[in-house]
N, C-alpha and C positions, 0 to 999 in steps of 0.2 A: 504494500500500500504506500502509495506516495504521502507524504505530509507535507502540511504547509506551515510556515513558521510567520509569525507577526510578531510584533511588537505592540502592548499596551501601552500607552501612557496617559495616566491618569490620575486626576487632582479632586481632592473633597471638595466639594463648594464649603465657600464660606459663611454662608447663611444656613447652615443645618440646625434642625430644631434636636432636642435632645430625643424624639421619639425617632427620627432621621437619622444620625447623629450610632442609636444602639443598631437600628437597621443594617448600617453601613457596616458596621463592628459584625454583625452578624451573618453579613455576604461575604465578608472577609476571609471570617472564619472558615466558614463552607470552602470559600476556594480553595484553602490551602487544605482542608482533612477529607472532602470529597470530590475533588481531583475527579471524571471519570478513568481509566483504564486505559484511555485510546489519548489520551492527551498527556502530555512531557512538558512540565515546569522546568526550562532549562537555565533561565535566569531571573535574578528578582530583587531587586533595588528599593529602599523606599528613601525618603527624601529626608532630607538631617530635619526639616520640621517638620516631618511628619505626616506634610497633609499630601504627599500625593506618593506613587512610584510606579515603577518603570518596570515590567517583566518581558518576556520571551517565552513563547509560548508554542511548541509544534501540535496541529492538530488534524482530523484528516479531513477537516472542512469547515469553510466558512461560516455555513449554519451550526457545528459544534462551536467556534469562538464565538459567534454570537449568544449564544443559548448560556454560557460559562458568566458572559459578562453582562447579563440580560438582570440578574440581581443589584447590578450596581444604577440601572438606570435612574437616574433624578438624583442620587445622592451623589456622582463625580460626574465631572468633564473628563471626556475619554476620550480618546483618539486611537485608533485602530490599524496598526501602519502592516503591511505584508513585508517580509524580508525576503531577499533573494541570497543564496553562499557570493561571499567575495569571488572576486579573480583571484589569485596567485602565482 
């Protein structure tokens, strides 16, 4: 199976309510302990304050990074970049 690898990058909004706010904490969470099977957390950054980070993610299709990153909607600003391997 081919995979595709993207790049997240994404930042908390700054107007989170504190029910928002546990939300977010709570997708977080998820990402990181329910992972499905077919996707590869290959890198993952967060930001020295906190409010945003930056991962790498192989998966074997765009409707699975969607679906992954479908719990953060309205609580960050996301962007969704595809990677291609360098030249060498």
């Amino acid at each position: 199976m081919n995979f595709m690898r993207f790049i997240v990058c994404s930042r908390q909004r700054p107007d989170l309510t504190d029910d928002e706010r546990q939300r977010l904490y709570a997708a977080a969470n998820a990402f990181y302990t329910k992972m499905p099977a077919d996707v590869k957390l290959e890198a993952d950054y967060i930001l020295a304050d906190r409010t945003g980070s930056y991962s790498v993610l192989s998966v074997p299709d765009r409707e699975t990074m969607d679906a992954i990153m479908a719990p953060f909607e309205g609580l960050v600003v996301v962007e969704i970049l595809p990677l291609l391997e360098a030249a060498t």
